[in-house]
C-alpha positions as CSV (number, residue, x, y, z in Angstrom):
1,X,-22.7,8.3,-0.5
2,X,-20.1,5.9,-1.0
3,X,-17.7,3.6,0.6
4,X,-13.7,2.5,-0.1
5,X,-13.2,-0.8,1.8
6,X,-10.4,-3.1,1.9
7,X,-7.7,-4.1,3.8
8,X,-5.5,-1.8,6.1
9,X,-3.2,0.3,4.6
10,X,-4.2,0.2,1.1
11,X,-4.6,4.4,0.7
12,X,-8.3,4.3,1.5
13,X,-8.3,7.6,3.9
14,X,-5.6,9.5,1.7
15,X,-7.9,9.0,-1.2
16,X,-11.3,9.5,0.8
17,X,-9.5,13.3,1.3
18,X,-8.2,13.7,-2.1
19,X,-11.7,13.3,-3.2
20,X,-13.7,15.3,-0.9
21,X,-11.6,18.3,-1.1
22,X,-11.6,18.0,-4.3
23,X,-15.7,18.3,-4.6
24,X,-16.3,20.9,-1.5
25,X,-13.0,22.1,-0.4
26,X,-14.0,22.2,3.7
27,X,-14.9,18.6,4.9
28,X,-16.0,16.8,8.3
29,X,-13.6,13.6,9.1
30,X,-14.5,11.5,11.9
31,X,-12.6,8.6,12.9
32,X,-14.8,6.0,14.2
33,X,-15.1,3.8,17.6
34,X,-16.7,1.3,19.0
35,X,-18.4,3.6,21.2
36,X,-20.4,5.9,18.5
37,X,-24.0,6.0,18.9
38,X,-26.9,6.4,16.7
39,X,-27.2,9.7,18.2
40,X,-23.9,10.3,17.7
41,X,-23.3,9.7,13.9
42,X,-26.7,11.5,13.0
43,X,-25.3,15.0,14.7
44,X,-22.4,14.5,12.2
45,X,-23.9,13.6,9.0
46,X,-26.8,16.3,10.1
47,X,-23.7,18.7,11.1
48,X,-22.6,18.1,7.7
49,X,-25.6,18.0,5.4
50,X,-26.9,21.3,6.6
51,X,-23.4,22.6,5.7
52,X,-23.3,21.3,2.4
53,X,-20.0,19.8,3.4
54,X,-19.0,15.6,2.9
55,X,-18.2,14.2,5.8
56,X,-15.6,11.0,5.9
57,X,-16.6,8.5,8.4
58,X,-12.9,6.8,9.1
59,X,-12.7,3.4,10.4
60,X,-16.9,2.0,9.6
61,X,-15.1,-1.4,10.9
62,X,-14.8,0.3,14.3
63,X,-19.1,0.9,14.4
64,X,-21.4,-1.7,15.8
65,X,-23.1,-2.9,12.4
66,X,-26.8,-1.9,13.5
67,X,-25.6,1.7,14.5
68,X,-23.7,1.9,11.4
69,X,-26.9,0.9,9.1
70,X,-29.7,2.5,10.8
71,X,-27.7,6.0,11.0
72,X,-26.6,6.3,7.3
73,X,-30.1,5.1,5.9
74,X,-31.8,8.5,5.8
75,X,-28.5,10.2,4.0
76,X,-28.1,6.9,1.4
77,X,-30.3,8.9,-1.1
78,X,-30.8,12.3,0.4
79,X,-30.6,14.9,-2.1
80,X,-30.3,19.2,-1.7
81,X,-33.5,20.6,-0.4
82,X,-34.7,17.2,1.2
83,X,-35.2,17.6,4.7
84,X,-34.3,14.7,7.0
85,X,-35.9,14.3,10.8
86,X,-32.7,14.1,13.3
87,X,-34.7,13.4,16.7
88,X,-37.1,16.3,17.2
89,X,-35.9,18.3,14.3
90,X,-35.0,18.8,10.9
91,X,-32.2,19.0,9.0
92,X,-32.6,20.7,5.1
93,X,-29.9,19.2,2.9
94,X,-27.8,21.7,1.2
95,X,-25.7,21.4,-1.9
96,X,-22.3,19.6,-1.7
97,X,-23.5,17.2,1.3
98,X,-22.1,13.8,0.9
99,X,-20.5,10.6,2.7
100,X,-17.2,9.0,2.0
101,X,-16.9,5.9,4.3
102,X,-13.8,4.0,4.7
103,X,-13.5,0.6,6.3
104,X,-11.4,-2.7,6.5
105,X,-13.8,-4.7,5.1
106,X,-13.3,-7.5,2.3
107,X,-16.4,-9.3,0.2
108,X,-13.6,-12.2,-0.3
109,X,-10.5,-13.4,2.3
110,X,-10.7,-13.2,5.7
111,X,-14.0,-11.5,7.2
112,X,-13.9,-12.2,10.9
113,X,-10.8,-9.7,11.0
114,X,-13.0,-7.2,10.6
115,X,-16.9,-7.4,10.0
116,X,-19.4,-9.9,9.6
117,X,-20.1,-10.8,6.1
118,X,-23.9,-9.8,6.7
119,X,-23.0,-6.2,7.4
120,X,-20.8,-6.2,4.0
121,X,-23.7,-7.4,1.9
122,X,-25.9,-4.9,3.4
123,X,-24.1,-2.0,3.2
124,X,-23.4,-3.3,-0.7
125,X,-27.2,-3.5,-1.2
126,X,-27.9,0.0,0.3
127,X,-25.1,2.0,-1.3
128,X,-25.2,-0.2,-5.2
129,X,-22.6,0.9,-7.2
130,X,-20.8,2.9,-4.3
131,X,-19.6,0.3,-2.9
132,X,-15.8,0.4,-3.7
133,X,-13.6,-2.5,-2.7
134,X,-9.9,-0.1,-2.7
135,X,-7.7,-3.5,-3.0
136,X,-4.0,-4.0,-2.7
137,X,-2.0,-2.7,-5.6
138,X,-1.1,-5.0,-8.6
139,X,2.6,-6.2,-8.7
140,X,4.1,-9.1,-11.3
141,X,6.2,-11.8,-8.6
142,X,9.0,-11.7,-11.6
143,X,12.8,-10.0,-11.6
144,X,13.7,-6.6,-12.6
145,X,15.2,-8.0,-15.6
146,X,12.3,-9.4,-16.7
147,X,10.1,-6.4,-15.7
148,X,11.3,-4.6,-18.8
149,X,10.4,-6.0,-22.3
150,X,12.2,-5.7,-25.8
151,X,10.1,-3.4,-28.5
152,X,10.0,-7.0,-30.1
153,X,8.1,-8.1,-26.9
154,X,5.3,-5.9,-27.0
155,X,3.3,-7.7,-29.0
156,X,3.7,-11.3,-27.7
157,X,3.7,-10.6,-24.0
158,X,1.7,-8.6,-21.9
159,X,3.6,-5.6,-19.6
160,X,4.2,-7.1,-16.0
161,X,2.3,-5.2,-13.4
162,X,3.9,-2.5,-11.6
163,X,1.8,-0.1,-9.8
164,X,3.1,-0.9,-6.0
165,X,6.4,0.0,-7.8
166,X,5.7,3.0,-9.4
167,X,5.0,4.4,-6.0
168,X,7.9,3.8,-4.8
169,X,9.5,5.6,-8.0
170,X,6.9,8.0,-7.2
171,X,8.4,8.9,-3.9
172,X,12.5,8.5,-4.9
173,X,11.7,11.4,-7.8
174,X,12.4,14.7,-7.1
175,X,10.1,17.6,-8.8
176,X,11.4,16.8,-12.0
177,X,11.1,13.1,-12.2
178,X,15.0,12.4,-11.5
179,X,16.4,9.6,-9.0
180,X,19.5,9.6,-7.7
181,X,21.4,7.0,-4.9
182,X,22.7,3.9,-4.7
183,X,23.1,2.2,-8.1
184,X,20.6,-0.6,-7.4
185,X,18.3,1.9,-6.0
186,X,15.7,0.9,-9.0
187,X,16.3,-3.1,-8.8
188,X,16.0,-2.5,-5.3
189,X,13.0,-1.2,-5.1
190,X,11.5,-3.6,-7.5
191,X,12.4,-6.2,-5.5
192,X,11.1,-4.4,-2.1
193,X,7.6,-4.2,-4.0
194,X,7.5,-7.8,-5.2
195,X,8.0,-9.0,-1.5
196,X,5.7,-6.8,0.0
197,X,3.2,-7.8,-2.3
198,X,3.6,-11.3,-1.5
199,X,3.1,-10.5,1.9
200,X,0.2,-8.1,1.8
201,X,-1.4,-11.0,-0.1
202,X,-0.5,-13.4,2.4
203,X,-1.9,-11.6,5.3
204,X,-5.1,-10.6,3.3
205,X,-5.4,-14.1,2.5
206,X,-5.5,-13.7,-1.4
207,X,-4.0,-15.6,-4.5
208,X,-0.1,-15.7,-4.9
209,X,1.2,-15.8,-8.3
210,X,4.2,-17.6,-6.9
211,X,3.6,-19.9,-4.2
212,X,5.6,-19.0,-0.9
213,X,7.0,-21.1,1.1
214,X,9.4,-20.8,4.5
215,X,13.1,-22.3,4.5
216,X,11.6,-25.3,6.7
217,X,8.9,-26.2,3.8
218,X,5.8,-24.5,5.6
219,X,3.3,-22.3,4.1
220,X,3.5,-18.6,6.1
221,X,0.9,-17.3,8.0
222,X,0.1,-13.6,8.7
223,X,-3.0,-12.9,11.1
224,X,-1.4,-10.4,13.4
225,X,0.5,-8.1,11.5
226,X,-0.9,-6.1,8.9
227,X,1.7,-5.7,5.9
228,X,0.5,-2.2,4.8
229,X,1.6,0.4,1.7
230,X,2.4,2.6,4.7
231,X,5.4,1.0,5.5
232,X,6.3,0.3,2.2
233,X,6.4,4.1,1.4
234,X,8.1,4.5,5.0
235,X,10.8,1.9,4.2
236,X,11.9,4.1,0.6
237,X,11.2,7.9,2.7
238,X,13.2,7.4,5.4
239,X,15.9,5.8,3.3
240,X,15.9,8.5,1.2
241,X,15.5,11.2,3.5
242,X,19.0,9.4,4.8
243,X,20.5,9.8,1.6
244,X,21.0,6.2,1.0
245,X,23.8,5.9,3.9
246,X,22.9,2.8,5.5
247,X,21.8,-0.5,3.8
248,X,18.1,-0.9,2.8
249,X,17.8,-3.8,5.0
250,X,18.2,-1.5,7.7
251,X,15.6,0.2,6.4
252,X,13.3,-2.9,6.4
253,X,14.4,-4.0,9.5
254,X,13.4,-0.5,11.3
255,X,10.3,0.0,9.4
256,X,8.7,-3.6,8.9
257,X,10.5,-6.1,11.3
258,X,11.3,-4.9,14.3
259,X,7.3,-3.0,14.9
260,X,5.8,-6.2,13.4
261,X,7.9,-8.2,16.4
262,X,6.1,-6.5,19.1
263,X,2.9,-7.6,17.6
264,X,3.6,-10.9,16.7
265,X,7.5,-12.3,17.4
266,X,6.7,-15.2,15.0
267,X,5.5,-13.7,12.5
268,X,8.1,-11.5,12.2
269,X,10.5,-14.3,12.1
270,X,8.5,-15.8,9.2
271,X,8.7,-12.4,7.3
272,X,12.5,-11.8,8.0
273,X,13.1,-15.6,7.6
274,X,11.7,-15.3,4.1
275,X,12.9,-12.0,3.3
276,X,16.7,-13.6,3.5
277,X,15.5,-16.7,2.1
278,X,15.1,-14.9,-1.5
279,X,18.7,-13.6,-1.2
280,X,17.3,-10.2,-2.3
281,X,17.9,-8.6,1.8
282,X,19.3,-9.5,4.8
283,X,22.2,-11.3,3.5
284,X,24.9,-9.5,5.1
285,X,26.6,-11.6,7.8
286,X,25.5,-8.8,10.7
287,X,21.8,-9.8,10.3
288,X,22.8,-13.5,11.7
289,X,22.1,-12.4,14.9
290,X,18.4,-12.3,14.0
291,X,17.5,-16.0,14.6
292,X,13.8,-17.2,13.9
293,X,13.5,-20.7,16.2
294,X,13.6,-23.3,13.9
295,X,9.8,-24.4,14.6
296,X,7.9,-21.7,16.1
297,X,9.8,-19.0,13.9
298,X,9.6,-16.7,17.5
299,X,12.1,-13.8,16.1
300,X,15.3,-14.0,18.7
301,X,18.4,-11.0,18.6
302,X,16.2,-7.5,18.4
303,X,17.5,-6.9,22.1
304,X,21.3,-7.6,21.0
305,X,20.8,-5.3,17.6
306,X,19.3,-2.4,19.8
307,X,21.8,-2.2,22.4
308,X,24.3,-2.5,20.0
309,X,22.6,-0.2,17.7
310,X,25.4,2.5,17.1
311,X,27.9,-0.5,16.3
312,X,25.8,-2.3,14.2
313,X,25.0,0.4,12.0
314,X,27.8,1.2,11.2
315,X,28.0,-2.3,9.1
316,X,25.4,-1.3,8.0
317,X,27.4,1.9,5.8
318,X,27.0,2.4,1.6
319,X,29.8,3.6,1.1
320,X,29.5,3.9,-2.7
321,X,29.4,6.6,-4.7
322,X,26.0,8.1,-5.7
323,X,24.4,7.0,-9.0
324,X,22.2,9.6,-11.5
325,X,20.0,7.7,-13.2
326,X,19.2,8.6,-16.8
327,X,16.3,10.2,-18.3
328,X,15.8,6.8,-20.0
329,X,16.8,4.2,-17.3
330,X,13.7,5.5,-14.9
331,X,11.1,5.3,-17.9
332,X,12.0,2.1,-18.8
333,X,11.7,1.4,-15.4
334,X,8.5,3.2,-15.0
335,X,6.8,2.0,-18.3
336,X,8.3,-1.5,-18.7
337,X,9.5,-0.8,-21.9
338,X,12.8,-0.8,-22.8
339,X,13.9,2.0,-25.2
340,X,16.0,1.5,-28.3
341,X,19.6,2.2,-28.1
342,X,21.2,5.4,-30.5
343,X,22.8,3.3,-32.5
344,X,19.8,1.5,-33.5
345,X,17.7,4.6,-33.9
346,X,20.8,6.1,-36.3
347,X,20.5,3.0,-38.4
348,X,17.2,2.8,-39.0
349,X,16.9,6.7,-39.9
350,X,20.2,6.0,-41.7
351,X,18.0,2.9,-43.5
352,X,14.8,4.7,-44.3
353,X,17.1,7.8,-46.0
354,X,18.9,5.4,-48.5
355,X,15.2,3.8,-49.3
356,X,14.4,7.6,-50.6
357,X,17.4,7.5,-52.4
């Protein structure tokens, strides 16, 4: 038995199902509610032991903690051949049985967004080292320049973190790892990770390695809106899926802005407000008629953008021509390692043969 927690949005599920069909194939997947029983979750994890199957409990945030607890300690140890009493019978566990749960749950940050901090330190204590905090993806806060070292860098400074990046190469690839479109397509994206970093850690309440701050000197807050990989990935597919014809702030503004306004309009006026305050997005002239109020941030213009939405878009036009990247531009991108040129390569084989001589 084991559990991935962490905040939404992080790839928890995706990997719960890589891993179970991985180990069995066939699998049982329940997404949780507040209504489940005791009753309830014993017929699944019964259902599922006396199949030999693991069985992914979806959403353990969304069980009351005393269900939750008393229903999964039978199965915490069970092993093939143990039989375990469900009501007035038994159930003989076969090979292959196991639990996967999944949760938004967080040891550190903000608990009372999800479960109390008593249920965490239970479940820790009953399932040792399965407990698995799955947490947001490590990203440097740096430029794209910077991203990529020298050879003569290696060994003085450490390789900035990339991995929310290299998803987002991950998905502009095609089978054999080429990326074509716009010609800041990788910088781009670089930058698109770096802010969504920012703002995952914002709303998970975590450590910034560069402190963030709103054009009117406050700190942002992010309760109501959960900044997830999800739309991150969204954001790069459906732009690609476009082929790259409109801006990526339109992209952003589809994906990320305009849902997170009918949760929270002033939050996503903070988001957008800092977005364009980096002057990496949002700085073409059409997106003034997004206007966060100067003190509540309360996100004004989405009405005027989506009647107008055929007009607009069509500021919204690339109309450059598309870029192939090489071979070498997306590993260095990838790796954070910039390659020597030719020319250097040619000199020093050039240099080593006249040392033979």
């Amino acid at each position: 038995m084991a559990a991935l927690v962490g905040e939404t949005g992080t790839g928890k599920t995706l990997l719960a199902r890589k891993i179970a069909q991985e180990l069995t194939g066939e699998y049982e997947f329940i997404v949780a509610s507040y209504g489940y029983t005791k009753k309830d979750l014993l017929y699944y994890l019964g259902l599922a032991a006396k199949e030999g199957k693991i069985v992914i409990i979806d959403g353990l945030n969304y069980i009351l903690p005393a269900v939750l607890l008393e229903s999964i300690d039978a199965f915490c140890e069970a092993k093939p051949g143990q039989k375990i009493p469900i009501g007035s019978k038994e159930v003989e566990v076969k090979p292959g049985f196991g639990v996967i749960l999944t949760g938004n749950i967080t040891r550190s940050g903000i608990q009372d967004r999800y479960v109390g901090e008593k249920t965490v330190r239970a479940l820790a204590n009953r399932l040792n080292s399965g407990f698995i905090e799955y947490g947001l993806l490590p990203q440097s806060h740096i430029s794209f320049e910077e991203s990529i070292l020298d050879e003569e860098e290696l060994g003085k400074k450490k390789i900035p973190n990339r991995e929310l990046f290299e998803v987002g190469l991950s998905l502009l690839a095609d089978e054999k790892g080429n990326i074509s479109g716009p010609k800041d397509l990788l910088k781009k994206t670089w930058d698109l990770s770096v802010l969504f970093s920012d703002l995952q850690k914002i709303y998970a309440g975590e450590k910034l390695e560069t402190s963030v701050k709103l054009p009117g000197g406050e700190d942002m807050v992010l309760k109501e809106y959960a900044i997830s990989n999800r739309t991150f990935r969204a954001v790069l597919e459906q732009w690609e899926n476009d082929n790259f014809r409109y801006s990526s702030d339109w992209y952003i503004y589809n994906n990320l802005i305009r849902p997170a306004s009918l949760v929270s309009s002033s939050e996503a006026g903070q988001i957008f407000a800092y977005l364009k305050g980096t002057g990496m997005f949002f700085q073409d002239k059409s997106w003034d008629a997004l206007k966060p109020q100067s003190t509540t941030y309360r996100l004004e213009g989405i009405e005027e953008i989506e009647r107008n939405q055929k007009d607009f878009l069509r500021s919204q036009e690339l109309k450059e021509p598309t870029y192939y990247f090489t071979p070498q531009e997306v590993s260095e991108a990838l790796m954070g390692v910039r390659m020597p040129s030719i020319e250097k390569v040619v000199r020093e084989k050039n240099a080593r043969e006249e040392r033979k001589e």
